[in-house]
BALOBA-1460 file (C-alpha; in Angstrom, 3 decimals):
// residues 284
<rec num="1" residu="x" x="12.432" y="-88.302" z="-59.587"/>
<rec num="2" residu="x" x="13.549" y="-84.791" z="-58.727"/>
<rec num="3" residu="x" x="10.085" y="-83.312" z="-58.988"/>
<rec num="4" residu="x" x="9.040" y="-86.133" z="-56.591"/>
<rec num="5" residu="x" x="11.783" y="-85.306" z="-53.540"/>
<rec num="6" residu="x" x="11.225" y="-81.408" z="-54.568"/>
<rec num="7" residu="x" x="7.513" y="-82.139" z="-53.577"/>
<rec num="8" residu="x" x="8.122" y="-84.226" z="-50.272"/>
<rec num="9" residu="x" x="10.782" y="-82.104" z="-49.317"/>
<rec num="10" residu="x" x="8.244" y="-78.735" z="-49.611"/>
<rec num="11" residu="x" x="5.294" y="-80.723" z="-48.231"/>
<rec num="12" residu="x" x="7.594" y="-81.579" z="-44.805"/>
<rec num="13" residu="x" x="8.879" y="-77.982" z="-44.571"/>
<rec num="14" residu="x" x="4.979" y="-76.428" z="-45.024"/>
<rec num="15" residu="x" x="4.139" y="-79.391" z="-42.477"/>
<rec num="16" residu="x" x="6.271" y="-77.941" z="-40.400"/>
<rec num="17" residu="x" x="5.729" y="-74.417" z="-40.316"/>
<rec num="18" residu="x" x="2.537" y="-74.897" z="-40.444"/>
<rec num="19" residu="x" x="2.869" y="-76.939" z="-36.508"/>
<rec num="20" residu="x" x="5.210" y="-74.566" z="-35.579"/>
<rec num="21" residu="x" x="3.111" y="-71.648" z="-36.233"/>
<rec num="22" residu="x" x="-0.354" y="-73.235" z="-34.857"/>
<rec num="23" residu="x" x="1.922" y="-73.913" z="-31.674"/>
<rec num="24" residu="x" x="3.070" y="-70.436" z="-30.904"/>
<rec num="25" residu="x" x="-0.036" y="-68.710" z="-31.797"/>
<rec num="26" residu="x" x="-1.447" y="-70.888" z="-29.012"/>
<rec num="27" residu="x" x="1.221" y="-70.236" z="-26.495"/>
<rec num="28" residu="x" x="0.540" y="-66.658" z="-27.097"/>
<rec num="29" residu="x" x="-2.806" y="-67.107" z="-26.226"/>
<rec num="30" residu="x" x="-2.517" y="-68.913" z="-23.308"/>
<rec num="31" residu="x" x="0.329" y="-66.371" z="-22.152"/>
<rec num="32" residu="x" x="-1.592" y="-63.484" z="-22.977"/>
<rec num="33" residu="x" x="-4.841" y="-65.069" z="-21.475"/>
<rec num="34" residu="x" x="-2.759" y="-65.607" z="-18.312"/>
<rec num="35" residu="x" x="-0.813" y="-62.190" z="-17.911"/>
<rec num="36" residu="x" x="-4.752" y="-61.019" z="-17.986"/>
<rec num="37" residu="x" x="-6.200" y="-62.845" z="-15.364"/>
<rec num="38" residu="x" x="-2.914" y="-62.921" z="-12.956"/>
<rec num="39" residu="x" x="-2.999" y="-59.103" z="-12.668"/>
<rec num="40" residu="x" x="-6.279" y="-58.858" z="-12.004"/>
<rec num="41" residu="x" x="-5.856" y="-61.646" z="-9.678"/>
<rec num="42" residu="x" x="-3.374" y="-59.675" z="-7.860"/>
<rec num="43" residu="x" x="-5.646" y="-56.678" z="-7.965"/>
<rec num="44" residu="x" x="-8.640" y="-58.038" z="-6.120"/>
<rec num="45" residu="x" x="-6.154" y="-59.679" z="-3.638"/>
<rec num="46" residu="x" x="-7.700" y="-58.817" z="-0.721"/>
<rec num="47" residu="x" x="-5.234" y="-59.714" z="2.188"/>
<rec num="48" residu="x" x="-3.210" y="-56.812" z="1.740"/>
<rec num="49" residu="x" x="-0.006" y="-58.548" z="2.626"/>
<rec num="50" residu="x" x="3.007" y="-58.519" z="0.070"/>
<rec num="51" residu="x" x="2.801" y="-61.513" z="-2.466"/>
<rec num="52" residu="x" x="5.765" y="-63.874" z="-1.915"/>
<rec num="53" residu="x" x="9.110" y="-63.381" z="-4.239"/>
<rec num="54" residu="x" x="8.003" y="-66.387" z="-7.113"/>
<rec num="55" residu="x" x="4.868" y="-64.307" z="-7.384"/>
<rec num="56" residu="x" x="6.607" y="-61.129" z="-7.395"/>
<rec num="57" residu="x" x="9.104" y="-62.607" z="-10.283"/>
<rec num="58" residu="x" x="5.951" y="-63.669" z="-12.111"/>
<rec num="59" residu="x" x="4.895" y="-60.280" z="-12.544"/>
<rec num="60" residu="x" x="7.888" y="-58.943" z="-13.649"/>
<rec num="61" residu="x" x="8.077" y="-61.355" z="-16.316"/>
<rec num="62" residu="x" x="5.008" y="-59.576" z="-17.904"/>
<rec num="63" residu="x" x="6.618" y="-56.220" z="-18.422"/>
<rec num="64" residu="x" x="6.018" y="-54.590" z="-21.271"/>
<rec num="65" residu="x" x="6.149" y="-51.307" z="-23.427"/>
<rec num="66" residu="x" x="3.373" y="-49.469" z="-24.341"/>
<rec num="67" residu="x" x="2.038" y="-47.461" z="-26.972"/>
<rec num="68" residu="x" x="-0.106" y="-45.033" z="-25.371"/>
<rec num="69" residu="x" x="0.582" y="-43.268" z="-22.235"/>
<rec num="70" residu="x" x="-2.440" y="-43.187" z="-20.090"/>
<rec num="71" residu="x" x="-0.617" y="-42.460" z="-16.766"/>
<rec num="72" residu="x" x="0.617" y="-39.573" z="-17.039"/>
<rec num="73" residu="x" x="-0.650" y="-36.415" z="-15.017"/>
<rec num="74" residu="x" x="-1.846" y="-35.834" z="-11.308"/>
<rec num="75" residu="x" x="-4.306" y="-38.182" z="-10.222"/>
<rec num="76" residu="x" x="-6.562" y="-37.231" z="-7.140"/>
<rec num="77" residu="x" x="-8.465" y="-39.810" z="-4.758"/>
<rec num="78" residu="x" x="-12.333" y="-39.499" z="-5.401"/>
<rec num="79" residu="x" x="-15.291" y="-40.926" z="-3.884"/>
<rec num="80" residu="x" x="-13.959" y="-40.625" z="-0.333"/>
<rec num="81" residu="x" x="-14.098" y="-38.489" z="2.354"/>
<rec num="82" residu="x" x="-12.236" y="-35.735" z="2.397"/>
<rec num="83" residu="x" x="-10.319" y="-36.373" z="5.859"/>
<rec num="84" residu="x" x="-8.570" y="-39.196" z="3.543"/>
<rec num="85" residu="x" x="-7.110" y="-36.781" z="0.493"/>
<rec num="86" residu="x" x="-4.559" y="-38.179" z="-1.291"/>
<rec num="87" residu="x" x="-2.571" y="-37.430" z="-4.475"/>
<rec num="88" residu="x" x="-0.643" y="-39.131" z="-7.109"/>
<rec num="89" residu="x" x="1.837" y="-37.814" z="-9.676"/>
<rec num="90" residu="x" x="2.992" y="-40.096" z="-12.595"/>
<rec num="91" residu="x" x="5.229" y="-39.058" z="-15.346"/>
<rec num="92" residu="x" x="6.572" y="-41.342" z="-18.173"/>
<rec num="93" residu="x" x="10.276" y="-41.988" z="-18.850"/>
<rec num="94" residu="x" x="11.972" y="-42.371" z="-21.663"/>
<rec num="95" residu="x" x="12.705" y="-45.919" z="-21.488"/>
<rec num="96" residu="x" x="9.224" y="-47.200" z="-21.254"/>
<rec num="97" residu="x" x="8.963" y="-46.962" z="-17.628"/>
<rec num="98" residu="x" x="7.233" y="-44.227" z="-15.097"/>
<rec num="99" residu="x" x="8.083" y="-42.407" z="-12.469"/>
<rec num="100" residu="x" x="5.320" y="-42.460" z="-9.456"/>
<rec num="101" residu="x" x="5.337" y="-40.006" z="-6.730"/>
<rec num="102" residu="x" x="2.682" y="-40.266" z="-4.472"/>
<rec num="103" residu="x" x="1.324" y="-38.609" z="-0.791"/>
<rec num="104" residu="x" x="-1.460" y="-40.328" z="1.077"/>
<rec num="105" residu="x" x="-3.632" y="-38.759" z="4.594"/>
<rec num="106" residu="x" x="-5.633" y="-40.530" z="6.622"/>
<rec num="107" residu="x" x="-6.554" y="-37.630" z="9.155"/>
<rec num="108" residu="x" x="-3.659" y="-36.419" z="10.778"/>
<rec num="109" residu="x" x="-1.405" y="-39.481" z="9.489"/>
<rec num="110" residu="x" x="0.625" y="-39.102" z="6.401"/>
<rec num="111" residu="x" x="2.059" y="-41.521" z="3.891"/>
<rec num="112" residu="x" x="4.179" y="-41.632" z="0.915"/>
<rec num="113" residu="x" x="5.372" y="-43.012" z="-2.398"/>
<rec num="114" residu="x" x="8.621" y="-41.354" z="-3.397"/>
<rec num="115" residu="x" x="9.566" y="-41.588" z="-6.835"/>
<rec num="116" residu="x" x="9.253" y="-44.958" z="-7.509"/>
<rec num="117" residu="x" x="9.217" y="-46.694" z="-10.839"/>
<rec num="118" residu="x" x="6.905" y="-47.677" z="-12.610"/>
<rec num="119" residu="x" x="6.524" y="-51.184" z="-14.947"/>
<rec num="120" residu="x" x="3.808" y="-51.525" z="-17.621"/>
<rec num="121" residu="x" x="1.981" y="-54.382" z="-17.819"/>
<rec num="122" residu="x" x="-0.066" y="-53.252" z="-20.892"/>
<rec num="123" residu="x" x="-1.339" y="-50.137" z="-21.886"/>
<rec num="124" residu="x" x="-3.268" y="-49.325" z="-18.724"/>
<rec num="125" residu="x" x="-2.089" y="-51.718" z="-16.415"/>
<rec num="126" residu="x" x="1.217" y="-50.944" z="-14.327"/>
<rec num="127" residu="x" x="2.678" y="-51.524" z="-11.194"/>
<rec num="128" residu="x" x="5.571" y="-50.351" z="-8.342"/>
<rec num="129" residu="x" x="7.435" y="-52.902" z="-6.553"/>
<rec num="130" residu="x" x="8.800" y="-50.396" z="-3.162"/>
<rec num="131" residu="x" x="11.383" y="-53.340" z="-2.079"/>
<rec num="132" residu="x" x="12.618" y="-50.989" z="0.848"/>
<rec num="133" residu="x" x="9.103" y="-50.835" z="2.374"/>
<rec num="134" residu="x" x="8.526" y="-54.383" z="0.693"/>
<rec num="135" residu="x" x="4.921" y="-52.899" z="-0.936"/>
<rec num="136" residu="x" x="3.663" y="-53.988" z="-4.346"/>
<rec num="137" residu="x" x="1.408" y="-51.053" z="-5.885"/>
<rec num="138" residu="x" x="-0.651" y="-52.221" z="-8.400"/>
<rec num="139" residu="x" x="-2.622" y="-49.540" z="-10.994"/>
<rec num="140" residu="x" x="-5.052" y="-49.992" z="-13.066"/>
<rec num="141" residu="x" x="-7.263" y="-47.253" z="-15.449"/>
<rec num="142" residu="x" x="-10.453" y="-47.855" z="-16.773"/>
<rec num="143" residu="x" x="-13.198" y="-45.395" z="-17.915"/>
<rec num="144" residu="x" x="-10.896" y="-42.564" z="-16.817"/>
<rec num="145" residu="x" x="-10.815" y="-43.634" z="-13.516"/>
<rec num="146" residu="x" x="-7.543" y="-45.058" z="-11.866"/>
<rec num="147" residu="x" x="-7.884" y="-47.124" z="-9.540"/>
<rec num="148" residu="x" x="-4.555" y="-48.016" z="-6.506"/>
<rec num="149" residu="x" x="-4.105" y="-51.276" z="-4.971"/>
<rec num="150" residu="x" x="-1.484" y="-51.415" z="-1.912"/>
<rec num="151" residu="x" x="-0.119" y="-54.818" z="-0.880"/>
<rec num="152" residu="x" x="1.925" y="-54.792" z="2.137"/>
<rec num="153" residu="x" x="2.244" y="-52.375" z="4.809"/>
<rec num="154" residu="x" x="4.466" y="-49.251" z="2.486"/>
<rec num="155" residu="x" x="5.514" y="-45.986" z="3.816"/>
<rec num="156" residu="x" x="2.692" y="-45.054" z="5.653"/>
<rec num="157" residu="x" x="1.017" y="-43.973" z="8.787"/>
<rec num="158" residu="x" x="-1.502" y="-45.856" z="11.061"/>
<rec num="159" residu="x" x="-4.223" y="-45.873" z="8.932"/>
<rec num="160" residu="x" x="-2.691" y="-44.528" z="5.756"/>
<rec num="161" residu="x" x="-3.297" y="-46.736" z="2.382"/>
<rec num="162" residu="x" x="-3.231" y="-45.800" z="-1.184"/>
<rec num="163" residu="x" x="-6.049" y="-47.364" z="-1.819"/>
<rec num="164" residu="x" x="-8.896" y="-46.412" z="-3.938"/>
<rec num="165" residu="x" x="-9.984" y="-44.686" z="-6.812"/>
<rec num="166" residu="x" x="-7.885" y="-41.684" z="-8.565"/>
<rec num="167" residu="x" x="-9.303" y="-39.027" z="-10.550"/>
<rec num="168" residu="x" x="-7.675" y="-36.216" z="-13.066"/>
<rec num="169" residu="x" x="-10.669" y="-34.317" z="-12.738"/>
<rec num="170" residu="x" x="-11.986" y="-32.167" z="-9.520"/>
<rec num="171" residu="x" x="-12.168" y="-35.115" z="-6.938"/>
<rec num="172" residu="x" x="-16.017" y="-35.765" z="-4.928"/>
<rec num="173" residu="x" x="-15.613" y="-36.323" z="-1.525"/>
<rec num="174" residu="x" x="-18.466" y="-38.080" z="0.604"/>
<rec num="175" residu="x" x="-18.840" y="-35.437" z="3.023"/>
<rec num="176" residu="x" x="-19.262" y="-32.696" z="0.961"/>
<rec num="177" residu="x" x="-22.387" y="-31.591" z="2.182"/>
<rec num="178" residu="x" x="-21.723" y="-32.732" z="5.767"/>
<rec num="179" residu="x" x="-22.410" y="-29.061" z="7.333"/>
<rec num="180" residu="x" x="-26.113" y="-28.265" z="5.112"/>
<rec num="181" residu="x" x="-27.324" y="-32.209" z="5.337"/>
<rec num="182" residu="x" x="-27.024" y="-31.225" z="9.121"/>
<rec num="183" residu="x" x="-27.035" y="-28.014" z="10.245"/>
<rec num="184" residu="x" x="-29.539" y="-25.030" z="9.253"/>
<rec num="185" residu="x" x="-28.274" y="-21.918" z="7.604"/>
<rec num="186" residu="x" x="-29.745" y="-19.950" z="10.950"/>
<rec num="187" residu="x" x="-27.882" y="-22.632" z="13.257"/>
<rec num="188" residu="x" x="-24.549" y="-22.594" z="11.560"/>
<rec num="189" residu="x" x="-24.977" y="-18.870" z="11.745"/>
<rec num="190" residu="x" x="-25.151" y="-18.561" z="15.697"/>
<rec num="191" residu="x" x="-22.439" y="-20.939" z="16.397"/>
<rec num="192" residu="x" x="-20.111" y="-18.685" z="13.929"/>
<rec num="193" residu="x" x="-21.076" y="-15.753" z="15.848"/>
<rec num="194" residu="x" x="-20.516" y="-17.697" z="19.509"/>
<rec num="195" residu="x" x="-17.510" y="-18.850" z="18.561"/>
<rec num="196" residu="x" x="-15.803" y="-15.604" z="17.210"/>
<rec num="197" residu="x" x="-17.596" y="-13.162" z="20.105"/>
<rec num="198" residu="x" x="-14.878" y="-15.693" z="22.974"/>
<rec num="199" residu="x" x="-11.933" y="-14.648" z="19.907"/>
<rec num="200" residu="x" x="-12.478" y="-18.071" z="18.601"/>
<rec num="201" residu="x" x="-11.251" y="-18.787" z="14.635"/>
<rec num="202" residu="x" x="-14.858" y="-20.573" z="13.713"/>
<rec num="203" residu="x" x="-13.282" y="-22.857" z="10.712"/>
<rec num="204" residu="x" x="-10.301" y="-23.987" z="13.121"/>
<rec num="205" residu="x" x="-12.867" y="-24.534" z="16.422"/>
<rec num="206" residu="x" x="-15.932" y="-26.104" z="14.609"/>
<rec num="207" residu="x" x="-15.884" y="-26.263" z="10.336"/>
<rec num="208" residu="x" x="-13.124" y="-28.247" z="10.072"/>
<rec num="209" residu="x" x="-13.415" y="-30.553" z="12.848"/>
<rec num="210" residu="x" x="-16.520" y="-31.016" z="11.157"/>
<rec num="211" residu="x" x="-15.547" y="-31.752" z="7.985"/>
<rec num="212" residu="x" x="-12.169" y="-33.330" z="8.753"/>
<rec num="213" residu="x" x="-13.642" y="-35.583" z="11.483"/>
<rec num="214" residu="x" x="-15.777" y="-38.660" z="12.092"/>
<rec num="215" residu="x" x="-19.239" y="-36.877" z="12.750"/>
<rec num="216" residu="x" x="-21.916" y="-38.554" z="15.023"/>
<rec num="217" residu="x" x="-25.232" y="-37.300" z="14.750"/>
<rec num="218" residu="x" x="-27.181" y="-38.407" z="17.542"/>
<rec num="219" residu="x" x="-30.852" y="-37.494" z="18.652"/>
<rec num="220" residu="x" x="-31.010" y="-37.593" z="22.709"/>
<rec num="221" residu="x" x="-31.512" y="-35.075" z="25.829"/>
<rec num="222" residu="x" x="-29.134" y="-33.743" z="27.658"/>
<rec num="223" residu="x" x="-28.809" y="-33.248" z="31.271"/>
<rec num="224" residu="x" x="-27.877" y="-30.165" z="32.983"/>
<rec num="225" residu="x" x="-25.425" y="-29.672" z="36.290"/>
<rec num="226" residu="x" x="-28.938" y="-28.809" z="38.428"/>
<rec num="227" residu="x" x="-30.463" y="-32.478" z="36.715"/>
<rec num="228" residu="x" x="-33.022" y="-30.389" z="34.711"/>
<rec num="229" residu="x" x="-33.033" y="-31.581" z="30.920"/>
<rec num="230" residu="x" x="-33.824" y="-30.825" z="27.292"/>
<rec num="231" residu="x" x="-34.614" y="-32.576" z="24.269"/>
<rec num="232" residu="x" x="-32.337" y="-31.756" z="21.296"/>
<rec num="233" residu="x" x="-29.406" y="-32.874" z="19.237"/>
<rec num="234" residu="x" x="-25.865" y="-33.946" z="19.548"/>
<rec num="235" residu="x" x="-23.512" y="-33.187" z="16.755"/>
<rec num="236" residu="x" x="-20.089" y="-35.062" z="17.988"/>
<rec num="237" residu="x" x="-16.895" y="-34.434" z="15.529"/>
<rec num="238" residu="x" x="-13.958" y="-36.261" z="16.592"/>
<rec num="239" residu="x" x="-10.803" y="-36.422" z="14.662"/>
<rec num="240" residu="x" x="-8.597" y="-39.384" z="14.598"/>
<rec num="241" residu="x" x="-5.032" y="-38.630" z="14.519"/>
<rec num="242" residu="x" x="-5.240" y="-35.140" z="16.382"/>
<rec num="243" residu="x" x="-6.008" y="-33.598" z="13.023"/>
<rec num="244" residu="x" x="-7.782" y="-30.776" z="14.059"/>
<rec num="245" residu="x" x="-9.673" y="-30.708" z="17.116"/>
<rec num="246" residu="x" x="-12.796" y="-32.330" z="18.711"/>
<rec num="247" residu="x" x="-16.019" y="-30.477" z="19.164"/>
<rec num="248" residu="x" x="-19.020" y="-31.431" z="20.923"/>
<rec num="249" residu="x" x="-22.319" y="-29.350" z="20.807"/>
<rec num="250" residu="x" x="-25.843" y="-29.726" z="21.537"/>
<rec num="251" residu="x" x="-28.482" y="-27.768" z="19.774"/>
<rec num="252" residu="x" x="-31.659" y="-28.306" z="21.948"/>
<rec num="253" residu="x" x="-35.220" y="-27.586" z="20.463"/>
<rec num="254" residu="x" x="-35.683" y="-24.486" z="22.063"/>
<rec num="255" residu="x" x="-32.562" y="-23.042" z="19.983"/>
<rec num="256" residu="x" x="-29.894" y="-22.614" z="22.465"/>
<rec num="257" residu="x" x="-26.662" y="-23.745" z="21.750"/>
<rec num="258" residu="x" x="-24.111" y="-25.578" z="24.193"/>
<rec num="259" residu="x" x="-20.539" y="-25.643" z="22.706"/>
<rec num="260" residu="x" x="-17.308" y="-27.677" z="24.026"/>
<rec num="261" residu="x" x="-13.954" y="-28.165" z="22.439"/>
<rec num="262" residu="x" x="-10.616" y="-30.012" z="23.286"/>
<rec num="263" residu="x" x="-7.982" y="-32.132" z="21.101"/>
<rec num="264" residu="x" x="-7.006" y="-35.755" z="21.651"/>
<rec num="265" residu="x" x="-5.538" y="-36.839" z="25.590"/>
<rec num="266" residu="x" x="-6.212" y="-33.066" z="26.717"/>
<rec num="267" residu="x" x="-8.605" y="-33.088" z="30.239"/>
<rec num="268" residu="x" x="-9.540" y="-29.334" z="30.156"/>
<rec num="269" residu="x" x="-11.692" y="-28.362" z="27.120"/>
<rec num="270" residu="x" x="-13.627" y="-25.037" z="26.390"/>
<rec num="271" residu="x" x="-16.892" y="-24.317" z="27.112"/>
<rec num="272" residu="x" x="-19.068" y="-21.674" z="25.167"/>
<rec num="273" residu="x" x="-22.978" y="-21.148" z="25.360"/>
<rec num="274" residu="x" x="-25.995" y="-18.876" z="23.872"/>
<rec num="275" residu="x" x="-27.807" y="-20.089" z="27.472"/>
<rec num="276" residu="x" x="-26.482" y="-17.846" z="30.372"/>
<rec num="277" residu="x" x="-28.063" y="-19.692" z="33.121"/>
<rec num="278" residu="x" x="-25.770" y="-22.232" z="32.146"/>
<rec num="279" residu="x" x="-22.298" y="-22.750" z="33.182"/>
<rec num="280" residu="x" x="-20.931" y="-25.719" z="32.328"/>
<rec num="281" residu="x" x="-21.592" y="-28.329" z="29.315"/>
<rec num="282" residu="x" x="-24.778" y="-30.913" z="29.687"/>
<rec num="283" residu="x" x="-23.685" y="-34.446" z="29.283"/>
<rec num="284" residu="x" x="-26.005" y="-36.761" z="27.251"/>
């Protein structure tokens, strides 16, 4: 009779353990399943506004430690232009958490991250909750690549975002080759030499405006103060912001070059030109 209660009495316990144990491996696949596909819910949110507080709550229920530390180092925006440079510095903290200190440009407007913590959500997942600026920051690495998603408006200028995709490595901007996909060797050359015979600095007054601007490439003739005209091309570089300054010239087919420059709101601008019989700048 012993033997027999013995045996139903280990028969309920492995009965139960066996329940219990089928019933949290299957809450911890269902949890882990959802931690998954919340975050990345969250990261292709594409409203941009702040997530309410329950959802805000929900993902700081998921925080975690980790056992590698993929954030570390100084992470560079890549595959932009270069007009919006940004960089990101993350450091890991004793207690499982990181520190994230960030600065953002969009043109002439600047925006910031200033060491703000960091939560894990696994090993290369993490995010920033800035609840003075109310802005979640959500990170996420994958194939060396980082990539930044800002939710709510943050500490930044018109413009300014920290979105996008983060590199440790040299960054590639989209406009690298703005000046030699446009301009000939003998035409970039000339203007150089225009500019710095008036005293001009030639990366201030045309290279960077270039290169730091919104360029518009437009075929189309221009037409002269006496109503003659030529055929050519207009190069217009304007820079939001009042980064650096706008520049307008026209490059007609016979070679001569007509040259203006001003920055934002200011009336008077400067006019410089290979073509003496001209005094003033053609409009198109």
């Amino acid at each position: 009779m012993k033997k027999l209660y013995l045996s139903l009495i280990l028969s309920a316990v492995m009965l139960t353990t066996a329940c219990n144990a089928g019933t949290n491996s299957e809450q911890t696949t269902i949890s882990s399943e959802s931690e998954n596909e919340y975050f990345e819910s969250l990261m292709n949110d594409t409203t941009g506004e702040l997530p309410d507080q329950e959802t805000l709550d929900l993902l700081k229920e998921q925080t975690t430690s980790v056992s590698e530390d993929l954030f570390s180092g100084k992470w560079q925006r890549t595959d932009c232009e270069s007009s919006v440079y940004a960089t990101v510095n993350i450091s890991q903290n004793d207690d499982n958490t990181a520190t994230v200190r960030g600065l953002f440009y969009d043109y002439g407007n600047v925006g910031s991250v200033n060491s703000a913590t960091g939560y894990y959500v696994s090993n290369s997942e993490m995010y920033v909750i800035d609840e003075e600026y109310e802005t979640l920051y959500l990170f996420k690495i994958s194939d060396d690549l980082m990539t930044i998603v800002q939710l709510g408006a943050g500490n930044m200028g018109e413009d300014v975002t920290a979105n996008g995709t983060y590199t440790t490595g040299e960054p590639v901007y989209t406009n690298d080759n703005v000046l030699e996909n446009n301009f000939t060797e003998e035409e970039l050359s000339s203007i150089k030499q225009l500019l710095e015979d008036s005293g001009l600095d030639y990366l201030d007054f045309f290279e960077n405006t270039v290169l730091y601007g919104k360029l518009t490439v437009t075929k189309a003739p221009a037409t002269f103060e006496d109503g003659s005209t030529k055929e050519g091309t207009w190069y217009e570089a304007v820079s939001p912001h009042g980064y650096t300054y706008d520049s307008y010239t026209f490059i007609s087919e016979d070679g001569e070059i007509y040259f203006s420059s001003t920055a934002n709101d200011v009336e008077e601008y400067l006019f410089l030109t290979t073509d003496d019989s001209v005094t003033d700048m053609p409009v198109k």
